[in-house]
VMD Tcl script that builds the backbone (N, CA, C; Angstrom):
set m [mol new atoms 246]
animate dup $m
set s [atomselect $m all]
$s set {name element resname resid chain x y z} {
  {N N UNK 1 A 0.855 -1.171 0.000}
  {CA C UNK 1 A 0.000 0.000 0.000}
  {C C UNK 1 A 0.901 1.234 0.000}
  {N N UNK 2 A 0.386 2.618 -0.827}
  {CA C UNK 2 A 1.016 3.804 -0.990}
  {C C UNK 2 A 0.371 4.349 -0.654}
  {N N UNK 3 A 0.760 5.476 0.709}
  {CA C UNK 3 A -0.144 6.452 0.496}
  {C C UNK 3 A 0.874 7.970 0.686}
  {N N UNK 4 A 0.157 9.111 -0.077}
  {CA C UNK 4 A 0.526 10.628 0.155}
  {C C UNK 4 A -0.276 11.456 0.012}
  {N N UNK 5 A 0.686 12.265 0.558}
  {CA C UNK 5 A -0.624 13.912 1.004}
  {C C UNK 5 A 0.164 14.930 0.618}
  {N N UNK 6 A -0.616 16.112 1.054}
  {CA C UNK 6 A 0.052 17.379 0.008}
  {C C UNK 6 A -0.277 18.628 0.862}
  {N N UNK 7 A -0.355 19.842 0.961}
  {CA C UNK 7 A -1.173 21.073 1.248}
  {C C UNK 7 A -0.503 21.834 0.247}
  {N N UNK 8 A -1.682 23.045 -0.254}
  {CA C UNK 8 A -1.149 23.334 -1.141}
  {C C UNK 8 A -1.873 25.115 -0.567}
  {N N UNK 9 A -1.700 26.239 -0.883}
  {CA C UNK 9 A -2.291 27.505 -0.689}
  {C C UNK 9 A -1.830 28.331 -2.028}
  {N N UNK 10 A -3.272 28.964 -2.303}
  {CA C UNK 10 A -2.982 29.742 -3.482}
  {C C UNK 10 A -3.752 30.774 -3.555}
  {N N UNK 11 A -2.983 32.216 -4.036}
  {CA C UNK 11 A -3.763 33.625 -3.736}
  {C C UNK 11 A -5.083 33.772 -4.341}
  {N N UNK 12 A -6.149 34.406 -4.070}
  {CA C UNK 12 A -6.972 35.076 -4.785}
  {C C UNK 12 A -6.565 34.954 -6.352}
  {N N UNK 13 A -7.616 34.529 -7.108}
  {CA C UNK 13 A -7.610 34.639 -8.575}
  {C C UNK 13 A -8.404 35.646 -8.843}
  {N N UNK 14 A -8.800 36.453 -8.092}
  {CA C UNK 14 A -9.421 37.886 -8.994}
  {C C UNK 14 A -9.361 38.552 -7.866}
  {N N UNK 15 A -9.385 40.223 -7.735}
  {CA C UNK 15 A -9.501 41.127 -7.086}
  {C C UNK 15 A -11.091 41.358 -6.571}
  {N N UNK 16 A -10.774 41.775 -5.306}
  {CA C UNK 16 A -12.437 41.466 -4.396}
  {C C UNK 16 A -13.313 42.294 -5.304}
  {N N UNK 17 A -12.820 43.511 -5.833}
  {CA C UNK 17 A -13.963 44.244 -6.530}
  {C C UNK 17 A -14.461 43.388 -8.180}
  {N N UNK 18 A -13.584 42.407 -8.519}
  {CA C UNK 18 A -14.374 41.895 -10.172}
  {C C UNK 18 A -14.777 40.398 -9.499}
  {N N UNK 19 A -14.931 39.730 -7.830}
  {CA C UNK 19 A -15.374 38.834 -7.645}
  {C C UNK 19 A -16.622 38.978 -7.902}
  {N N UNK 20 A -17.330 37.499 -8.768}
  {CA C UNK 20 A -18.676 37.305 -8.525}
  {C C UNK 20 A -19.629 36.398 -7.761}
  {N N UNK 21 A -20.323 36.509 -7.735}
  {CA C UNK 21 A -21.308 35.579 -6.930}
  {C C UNK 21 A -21.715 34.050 -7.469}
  {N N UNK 22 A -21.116 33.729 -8.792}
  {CA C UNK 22 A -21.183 32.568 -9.088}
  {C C UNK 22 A -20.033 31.482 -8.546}
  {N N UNK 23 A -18.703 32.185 -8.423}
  {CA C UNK 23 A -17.280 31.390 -7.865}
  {C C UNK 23 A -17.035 32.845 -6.440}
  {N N UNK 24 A -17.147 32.685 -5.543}
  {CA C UNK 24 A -17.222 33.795 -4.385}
  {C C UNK 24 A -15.861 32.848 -4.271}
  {N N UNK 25 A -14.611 33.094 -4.711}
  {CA C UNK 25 A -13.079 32.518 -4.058}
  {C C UNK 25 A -12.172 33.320 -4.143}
  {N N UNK 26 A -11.673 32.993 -2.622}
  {CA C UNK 26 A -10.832 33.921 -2.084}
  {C C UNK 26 A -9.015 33.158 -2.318}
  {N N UNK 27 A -8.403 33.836 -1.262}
  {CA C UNK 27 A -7.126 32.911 -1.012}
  {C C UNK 27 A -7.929 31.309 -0.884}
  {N N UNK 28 A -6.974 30.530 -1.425}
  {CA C UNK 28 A -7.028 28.928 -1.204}
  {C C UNK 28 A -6.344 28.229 -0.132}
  {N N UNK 29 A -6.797 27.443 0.616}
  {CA C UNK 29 A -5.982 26.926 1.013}
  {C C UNK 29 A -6.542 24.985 0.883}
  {N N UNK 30 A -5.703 23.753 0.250}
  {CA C UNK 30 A -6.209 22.803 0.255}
  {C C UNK 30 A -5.460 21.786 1.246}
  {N N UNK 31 A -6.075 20.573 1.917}
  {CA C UNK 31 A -5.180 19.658 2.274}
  {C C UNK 31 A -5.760 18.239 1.772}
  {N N UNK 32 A -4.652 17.156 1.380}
  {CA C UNK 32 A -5.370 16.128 0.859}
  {C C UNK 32 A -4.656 14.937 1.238}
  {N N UNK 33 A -5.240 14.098 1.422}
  {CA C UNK 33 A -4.520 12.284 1.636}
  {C C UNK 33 A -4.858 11.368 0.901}
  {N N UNK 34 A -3.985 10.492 0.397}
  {CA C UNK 34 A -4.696 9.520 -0.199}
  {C C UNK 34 A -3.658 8.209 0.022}
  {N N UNK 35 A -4.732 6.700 -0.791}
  {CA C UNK 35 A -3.766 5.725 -0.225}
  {C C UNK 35 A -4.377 4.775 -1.578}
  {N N UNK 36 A -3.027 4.002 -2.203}
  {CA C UNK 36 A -3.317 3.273 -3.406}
  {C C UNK 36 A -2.682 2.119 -3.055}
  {N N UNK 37 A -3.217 1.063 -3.619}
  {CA C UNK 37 A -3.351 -0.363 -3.114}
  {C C UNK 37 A -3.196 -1.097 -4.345}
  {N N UNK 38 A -2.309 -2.083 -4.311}
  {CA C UNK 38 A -2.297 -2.785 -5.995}
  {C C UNK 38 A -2.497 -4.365 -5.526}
  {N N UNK 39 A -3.667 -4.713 -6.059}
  {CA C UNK 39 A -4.900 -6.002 -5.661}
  {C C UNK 39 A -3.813 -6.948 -6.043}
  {N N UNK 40 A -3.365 -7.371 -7.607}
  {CA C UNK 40 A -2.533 -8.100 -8.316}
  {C C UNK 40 A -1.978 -7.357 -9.474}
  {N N UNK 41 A -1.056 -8.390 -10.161}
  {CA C UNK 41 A -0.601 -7.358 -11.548}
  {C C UNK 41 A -1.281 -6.563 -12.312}
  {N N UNK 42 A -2.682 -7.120 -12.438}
  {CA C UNK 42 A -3.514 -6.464 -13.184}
  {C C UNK 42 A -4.360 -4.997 -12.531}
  {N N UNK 43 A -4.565 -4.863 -11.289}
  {CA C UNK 43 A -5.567 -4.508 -10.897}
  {C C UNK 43 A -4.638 -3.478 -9.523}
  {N N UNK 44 A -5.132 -1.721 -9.356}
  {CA C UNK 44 A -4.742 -1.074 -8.503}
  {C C UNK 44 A -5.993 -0.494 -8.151}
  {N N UNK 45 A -6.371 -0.085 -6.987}
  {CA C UNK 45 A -6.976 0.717 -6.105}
  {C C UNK 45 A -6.865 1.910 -5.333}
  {N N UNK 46 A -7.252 3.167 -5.985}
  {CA C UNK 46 A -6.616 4.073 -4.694}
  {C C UNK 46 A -8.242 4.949 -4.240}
  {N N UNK 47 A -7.912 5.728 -3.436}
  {CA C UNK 47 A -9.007 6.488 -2.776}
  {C C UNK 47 A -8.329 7.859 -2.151}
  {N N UNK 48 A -8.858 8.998 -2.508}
  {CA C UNK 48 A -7.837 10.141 -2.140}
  {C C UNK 48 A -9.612 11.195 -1.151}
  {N N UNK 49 A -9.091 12.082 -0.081}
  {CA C UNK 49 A -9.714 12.756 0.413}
  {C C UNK 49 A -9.027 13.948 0.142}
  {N N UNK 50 A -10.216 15.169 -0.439}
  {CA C UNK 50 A -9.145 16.443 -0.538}
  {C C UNK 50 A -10.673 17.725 0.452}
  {N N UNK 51 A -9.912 18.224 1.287}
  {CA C UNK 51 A -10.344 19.610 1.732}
  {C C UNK 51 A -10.350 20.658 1.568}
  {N N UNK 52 A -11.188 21.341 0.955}
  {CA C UNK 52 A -10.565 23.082 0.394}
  {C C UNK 52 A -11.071 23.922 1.021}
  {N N UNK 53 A -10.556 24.768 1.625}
  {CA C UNK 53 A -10.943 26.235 1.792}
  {C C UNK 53 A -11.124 27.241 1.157}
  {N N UNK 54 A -11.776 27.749 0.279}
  {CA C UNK 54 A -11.705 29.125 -0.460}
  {C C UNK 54 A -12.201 30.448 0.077}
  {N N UNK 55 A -11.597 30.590 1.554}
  {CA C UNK 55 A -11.534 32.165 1.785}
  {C C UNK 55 A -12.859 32.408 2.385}
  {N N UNK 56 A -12.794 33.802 3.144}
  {CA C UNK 56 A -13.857 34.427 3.697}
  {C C UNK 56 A -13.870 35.453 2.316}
  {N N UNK 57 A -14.619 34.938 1.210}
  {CA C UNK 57 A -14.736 36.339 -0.109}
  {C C UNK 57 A -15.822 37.165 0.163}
  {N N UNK 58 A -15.962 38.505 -0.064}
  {CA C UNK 58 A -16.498 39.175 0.006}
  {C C UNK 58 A -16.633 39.955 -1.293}
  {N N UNK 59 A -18.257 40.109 -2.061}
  {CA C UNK 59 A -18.355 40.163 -3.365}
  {C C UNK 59 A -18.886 42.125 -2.859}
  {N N UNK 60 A -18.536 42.673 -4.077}
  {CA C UNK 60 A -19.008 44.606 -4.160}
  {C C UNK 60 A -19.734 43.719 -5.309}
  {N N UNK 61 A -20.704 43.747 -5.546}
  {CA C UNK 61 A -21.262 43.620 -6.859}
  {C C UNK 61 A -22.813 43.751 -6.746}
  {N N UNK 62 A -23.344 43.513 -7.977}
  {CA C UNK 62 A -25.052 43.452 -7.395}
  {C C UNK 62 A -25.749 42.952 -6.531}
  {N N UNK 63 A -24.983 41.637 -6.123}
  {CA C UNK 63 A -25.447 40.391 -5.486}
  {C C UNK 63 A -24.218 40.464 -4.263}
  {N N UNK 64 A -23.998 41.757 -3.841}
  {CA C UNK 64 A -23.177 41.954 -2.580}
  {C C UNK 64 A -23.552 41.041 -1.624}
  {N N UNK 65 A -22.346 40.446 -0.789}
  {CA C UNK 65 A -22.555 39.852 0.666}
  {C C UNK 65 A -21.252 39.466 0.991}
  {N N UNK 66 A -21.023 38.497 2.061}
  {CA C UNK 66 A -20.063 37.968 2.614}
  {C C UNK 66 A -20.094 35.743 2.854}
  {N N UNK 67 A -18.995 35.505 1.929}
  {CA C UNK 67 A -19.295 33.956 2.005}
  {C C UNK 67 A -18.500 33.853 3.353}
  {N N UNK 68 A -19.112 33.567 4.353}
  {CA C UNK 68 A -17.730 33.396 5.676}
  {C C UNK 68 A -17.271 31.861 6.114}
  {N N UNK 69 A -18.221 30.623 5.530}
  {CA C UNK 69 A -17.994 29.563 5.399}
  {C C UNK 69 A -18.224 28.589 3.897}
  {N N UNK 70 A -16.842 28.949 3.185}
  {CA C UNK 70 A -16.250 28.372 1.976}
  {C C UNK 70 A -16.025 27.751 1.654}
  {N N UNK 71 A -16.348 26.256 2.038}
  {CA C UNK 71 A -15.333 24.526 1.871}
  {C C UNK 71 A -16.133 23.717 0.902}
  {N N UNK 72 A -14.980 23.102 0.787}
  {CA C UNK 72 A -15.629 22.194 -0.424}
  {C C UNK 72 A -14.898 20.924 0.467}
  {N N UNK 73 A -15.481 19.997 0.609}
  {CA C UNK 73 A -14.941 18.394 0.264}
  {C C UNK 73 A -15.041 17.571 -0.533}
  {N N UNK 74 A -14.381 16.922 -0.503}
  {CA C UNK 74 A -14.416 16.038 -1.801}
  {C C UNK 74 A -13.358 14.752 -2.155}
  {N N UNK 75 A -14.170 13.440 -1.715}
  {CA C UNK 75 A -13.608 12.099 -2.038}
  {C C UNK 75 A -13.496 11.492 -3.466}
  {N N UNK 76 A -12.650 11.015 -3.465}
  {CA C UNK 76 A -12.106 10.130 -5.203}
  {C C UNK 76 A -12.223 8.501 -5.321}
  {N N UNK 77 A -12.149 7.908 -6.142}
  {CA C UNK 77 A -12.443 6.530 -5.784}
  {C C UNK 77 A -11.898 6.240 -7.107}
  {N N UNK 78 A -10.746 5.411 -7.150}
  {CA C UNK 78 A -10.396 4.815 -9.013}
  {C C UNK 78 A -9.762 3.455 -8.775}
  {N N UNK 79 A -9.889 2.925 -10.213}
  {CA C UNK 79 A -9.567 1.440 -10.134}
  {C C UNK 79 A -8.842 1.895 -11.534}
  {N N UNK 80 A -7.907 1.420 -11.697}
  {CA C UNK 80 A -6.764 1.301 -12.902}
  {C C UNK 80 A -7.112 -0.548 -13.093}
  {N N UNK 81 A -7.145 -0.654 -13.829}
  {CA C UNK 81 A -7.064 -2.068 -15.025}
  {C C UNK 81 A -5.722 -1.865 -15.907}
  {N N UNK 82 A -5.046 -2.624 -16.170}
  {CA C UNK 82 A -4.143 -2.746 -16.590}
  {C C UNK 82 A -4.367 -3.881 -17.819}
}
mol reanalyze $m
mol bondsrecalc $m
mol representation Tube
mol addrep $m
């Protein structure tokens, strides 16, 4: 069995004044683990968990407000065949 993890942080992709209300993301910050498993020659298994934060954003726009809880989670699940 293999497993690795990562954290990764990344700035704001737009300036608070051209944020919109469809992607409200701020600074990033992600952390993730995962663990891959190889059944037999033919056959691998892995499963990865990733956590994201995207910021307390705050939109100036028509649809003004404040996102103050931003997360995304999100599990993976793959089988490689060989």
């Amino acid at each position: 069995m293999v497993s690795a993890g990562g954290i990764a942080h990344d700035t704001s992709p737009v300036d608070s004044e051209d944020r919109t209300a469809d992607m409200p993301v701020d600074k990033q910050f992600r952390l993730s683990v995962g663990v891959e498993q190889k059944r037999s020659d033919k056959v691998t298994l892995g499963l990865i968990f990733q956590y994201t934060d995207l910021g307390d954003s705050k939109i100036r726009s028509y649809y003004a407000g404040d996102y103050k809880k931003n997360e995304v989670f999100s599990l993976a699940f793959n089988i490689n065949w060989k």
